[in-house]
Each structure stands twice: as structure tokens, then as C-alpha cells.
N, C-alpha and C positions, 0 to 999 in steps of 0.2 A: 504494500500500500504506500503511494506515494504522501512526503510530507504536508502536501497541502491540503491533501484528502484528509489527512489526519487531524491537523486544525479544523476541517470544515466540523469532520464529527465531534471533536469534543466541543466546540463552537455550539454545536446544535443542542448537542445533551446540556451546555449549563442554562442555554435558552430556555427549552423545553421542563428543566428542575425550574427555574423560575417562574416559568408560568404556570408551573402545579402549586407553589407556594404559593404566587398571588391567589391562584382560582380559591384554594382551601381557607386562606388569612380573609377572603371577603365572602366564605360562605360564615365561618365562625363570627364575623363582626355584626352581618345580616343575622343570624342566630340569635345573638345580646340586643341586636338593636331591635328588630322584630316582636320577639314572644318575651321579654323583659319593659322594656325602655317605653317605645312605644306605643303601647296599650294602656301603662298608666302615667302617659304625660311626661316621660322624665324623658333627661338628655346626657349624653357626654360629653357635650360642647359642640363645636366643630361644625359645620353647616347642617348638618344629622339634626341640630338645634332648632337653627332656622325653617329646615325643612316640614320639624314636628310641627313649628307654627303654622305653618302652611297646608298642612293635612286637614288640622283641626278645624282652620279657618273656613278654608277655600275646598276643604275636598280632595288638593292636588295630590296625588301618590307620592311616596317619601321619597323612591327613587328618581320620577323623575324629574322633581324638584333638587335632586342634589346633579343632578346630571345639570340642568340649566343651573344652575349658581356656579359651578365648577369651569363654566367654560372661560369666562375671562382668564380663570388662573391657568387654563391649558395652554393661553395664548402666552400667557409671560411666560409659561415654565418653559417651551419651545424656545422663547427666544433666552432664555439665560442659565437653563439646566443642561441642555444638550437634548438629542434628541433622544438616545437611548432610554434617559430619565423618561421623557416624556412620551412616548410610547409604552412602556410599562405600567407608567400613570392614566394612562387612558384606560388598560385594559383591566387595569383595580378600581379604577372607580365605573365603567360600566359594569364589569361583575359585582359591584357593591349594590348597585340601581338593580340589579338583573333579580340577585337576590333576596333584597329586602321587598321589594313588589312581589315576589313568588312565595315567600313566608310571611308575607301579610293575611295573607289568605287562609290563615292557622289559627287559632285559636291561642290566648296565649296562657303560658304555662301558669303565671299566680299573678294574685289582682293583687297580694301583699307590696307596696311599694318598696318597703326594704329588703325584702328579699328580691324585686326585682332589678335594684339599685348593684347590690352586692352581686349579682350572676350576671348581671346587664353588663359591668364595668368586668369581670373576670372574662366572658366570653372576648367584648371589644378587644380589653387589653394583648390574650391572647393572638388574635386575628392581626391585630395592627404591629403583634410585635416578628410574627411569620412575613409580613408584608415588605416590614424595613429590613431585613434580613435579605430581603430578593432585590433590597435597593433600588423599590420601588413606592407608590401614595396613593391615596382612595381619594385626594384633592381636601378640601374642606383646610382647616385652619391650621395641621403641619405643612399640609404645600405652602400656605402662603408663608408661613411663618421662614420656609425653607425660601422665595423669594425673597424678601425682606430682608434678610441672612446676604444675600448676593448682591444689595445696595450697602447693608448696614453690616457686615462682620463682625462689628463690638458686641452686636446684640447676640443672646443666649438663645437659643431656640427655644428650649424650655420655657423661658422665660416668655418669651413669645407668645405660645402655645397658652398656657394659664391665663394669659391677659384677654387672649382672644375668646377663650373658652368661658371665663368668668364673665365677659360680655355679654355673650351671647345666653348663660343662660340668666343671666338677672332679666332681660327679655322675653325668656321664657317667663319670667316670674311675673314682670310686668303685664305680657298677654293673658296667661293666663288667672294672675292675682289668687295665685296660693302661693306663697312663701315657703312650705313643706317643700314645692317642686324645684326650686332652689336649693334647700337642705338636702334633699336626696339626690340631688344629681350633682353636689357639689362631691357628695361622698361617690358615686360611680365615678366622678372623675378621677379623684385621688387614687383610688382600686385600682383604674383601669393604667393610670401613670406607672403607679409602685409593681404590677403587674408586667409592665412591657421592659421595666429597668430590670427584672426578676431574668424573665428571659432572654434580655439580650447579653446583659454584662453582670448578671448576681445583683447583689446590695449594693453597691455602690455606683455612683454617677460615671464617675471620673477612671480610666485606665491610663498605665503607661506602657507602652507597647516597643521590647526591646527587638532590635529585627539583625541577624546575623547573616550576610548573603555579599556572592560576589559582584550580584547585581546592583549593588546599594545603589548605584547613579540612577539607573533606573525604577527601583521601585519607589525612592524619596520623590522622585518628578511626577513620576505615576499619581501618587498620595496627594500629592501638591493639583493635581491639574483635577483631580475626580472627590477628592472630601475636602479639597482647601487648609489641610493641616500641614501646619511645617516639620520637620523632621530635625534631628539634632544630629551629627556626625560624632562619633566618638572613636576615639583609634585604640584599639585594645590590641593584643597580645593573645595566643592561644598557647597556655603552657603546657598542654602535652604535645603540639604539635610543632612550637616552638615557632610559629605564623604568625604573621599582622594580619588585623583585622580592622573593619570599619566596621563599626558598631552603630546601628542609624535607634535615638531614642524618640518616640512618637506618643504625645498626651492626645489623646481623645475625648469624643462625649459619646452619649447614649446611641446606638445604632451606629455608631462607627467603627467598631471594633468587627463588626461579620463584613463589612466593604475592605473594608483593610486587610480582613486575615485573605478574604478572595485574589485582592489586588497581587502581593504575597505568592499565593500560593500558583496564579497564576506565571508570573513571572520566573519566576524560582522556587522546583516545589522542593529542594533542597534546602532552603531556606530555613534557619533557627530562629523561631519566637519565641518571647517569654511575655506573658502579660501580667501585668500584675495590678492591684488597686492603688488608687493615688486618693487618701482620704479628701486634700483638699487643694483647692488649684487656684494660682491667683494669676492676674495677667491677661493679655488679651483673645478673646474668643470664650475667655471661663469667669468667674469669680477678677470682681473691681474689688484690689485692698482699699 
């Protein structure tokens, strides 16, 4: 088999892995959002929010209200993500529309608000945190928040995310004027956060990501041009081997560590990683001392 046949196949297999994770991360979040969330009025934030308004008010189906809100952000993420992002993006968020309209149609599993909060927020968190993993979006308030990031780089995405999130549902609280639906959707948000930090990177926010490889020119530029994170050079020593080494050290945030470890792995699958937790991180892209 010639070598380019062979790129083309494993080219196809990590496509094809990716697009079983989106399809599964936006049947899971349809699942939370569906027969939990919205049947008793709550939200996760994120245009999911807006859309709940819009069901209630207007009648409109969630998904295909999330499908119209999402188009503006298709048009900037094309022009500033790349394209690859943005086809990925597209196919997570009409599989999100696809599903949440076809599990509408179900009955939903408990009228209890907290218990629908608590399984609403575990399902999402889940789904969303399979989705970033494929380093891909279902659109709504991380795309943007991930735009926004491409003007404003100081800003935390996290941070982002919560602001946008807390918006939109004190609006829910306003439409609908129960207060409760703010209290319980405050708490599926938190769930569904603390959930996606669980699976992507453990307890903590923050990784340091030491990378050992002959490639280091390459995969530092790589890292740089596709997560926008800088990379540190370090010249070490290998003392059984008695070699120099460039040692590349790489601080991260949330969902960046499964882009990274791919970037890596594709490059050089001989490559030495070590990750490890970084309690707390000051400086720009994380934590203002």
C-alpha cells in the first residue's frame, strides 16, 4: 500500500471517530435537554435558553429555533475558526436540532424539577464534554464565547461562558417570572460545568503538558496555529541515554488537553507526554494576579 493511501485511510478513520462522537455527545445532550430540562421550564444556558422561550411562547420547536439563532455564529466561526472547526460545528449542532425535535415527542421522564435539574445538567455535561473532545460545538454560547476569545484573548472562556449563561437565564426568569427557574437551572449549570471538567481533564481546570519529541519545531507551531497556546522550550539532558533534548512545557485550559494530546500524537506518535495538574495559573489567557 502506497504512502499516501495510507494517510488517506487513517485521515478517514479519525474523520469518521469524530463524527460518531459528535453524533453520540448531541444524542446525550438532546436526552438532558428533552425529557429533563425542557418539560419543566428549566435551562442550561446557552441559546437551549432562548430557545425554551420561544417554544413556550411562540410554539417554535427547540431545535429549530436553535438552528436559526446559531446561524450568525456559523458565519463568524467560518470566517475566524477555520473551516474544519466549522464544519464539525455545523454537523453538532444540526444533530442537536435533529434530536431534540425527535425526543420531544416522548414523554418526559419526572415532573420533579430537581431531579430534572440534577440528570438535565449530568446528561448535557456529558454530551458537551464527548463533543469538545472531537474539537468540535452545538453553537449557542461556547461558540461564541470561543469567537470572542479570537478578538479578545485576555478573556477566559469560562468566564465567558457563565456570563453568557447567567444572562440568559435570569431571562428565563424574567419570561417566565418564577424565580425557582433560575435556582434550578443555575444549579444544572454548575452540574453540567463541574461534569465536563470531570471528563475532560479530572478536578482540576488548569494542566501543564510536558511534550518530549524530535518534532518539537513542529508540534509547538502546530499548538500555536490550532489552540493559540504558547509552548515553552526547555533543553534537558537524557541521563540514561546520555542525549539532549528539547523539552516543549504547554499550560492549558478545559478541552484542551484531548486537541493537544491528538495534535501530538498525530505528529509524533513516539512522542513523550507527561500531564500533570497546575493548581493555579496567573498570566495571560488564565487567572489576572
Amino acid at each position: 500500500m502506497k504512502m499516501h493511501e495510507k494517510r488517506f485511510i487513517v485521515t478517514a478513520r479519525i474523520i469518521l471517530i469524530e463524527l460518531i462522537q459528535i453524533i453520540c455527545g448531541t444524542a446525550i445532550m438532546a436526552l438532558g435537554t428533552s425529557f429533563f430540562l425542557l418539560p419543566n421550564k428549566l435551562s442550561a444556558g446557552g441559546f437551549s435558553g432562548i430557545a425554551t422561550i420561544l417554544y413556550y411562547l411562540f410554539k417554535i420547536p427547540l431545535g429549530a429555533s436553535l438552528l436559526f439563532l446559531n446561524i450568525p455564529l456559523f458565519i463568524l466561526a467560518f470566517l475566524r475558526n477555520g473551516k474544519a472547526f466549522f464544519y464539525r460545528s455545523i454537523i453538532g449542532t444540526f444533530s442537536l436540532s435533529f434530536f431534540i425535535d425527535l425526543f420531544e415527542n416522548y414523554n418526559s421522564l419526572t415532573g420533579d424539577k430537581l431531579l430534572a435539574c440534577l440528570y438535565g445538567g449530568i446528561f448535557i455535561g456529558i454530551g458537551t464534554a464527548i463533543i469538545l473532545k472531537a474539537n468540535a460545538s452545538t453553537g449557542g454560547s461556547d461558540l461564541l464565547a470561543q469567537i470572542i476569545r479570537k478578538y479578545k484573548p485576555e478573556f477566559r472562556t469560562g468566564k465567558l461562558i457563565v456570563i453568557l449563561d447567567t444572562i440568559i437565564v435570569g431571562v428565563n426568569v424574567l419570561v417566565f417570572k418564577q424565580i425557582e427557574i433560575g435556582l434550578y437551572s443555575a444549579i444544572s449549570i454548575y452540574i453540567m460545568g463541574k461534569v465536563i471538567d470531570i471528563f475532560l481533564e479530572g478536578i482540576y481546570f488548569t494542566k501543564m503538558i510536558y511534550i518530549v519529541s524530535e518534532k518539537y519545531e513542529e508540534i509547538s507551531r502546530k499548538i500555536g496555529e490550532e489552540v493559540e497556546r504558547g509552548t515553552t522550550g526547555i533543553y534537558a539532558k537524557g541521563m540514561y541515554t546520555n542525549d539532549e533534548k528539547m523539552l516543549l512545557l504547554c499550560v492549558v485550559g478545559r478541552g484542551e488537553v484531548a486537541i493537544i494530546q491528538k495534535i501530538v500524537k498525530q505528529i509524533d506518535k513516539k512522542a513523550f507526554l507527561i500531564i500533570s495538574n497546575a493548581r493555579e495559573v496567573f498570566g495571560k489567557g488564565f487567572k489576572v494576579s
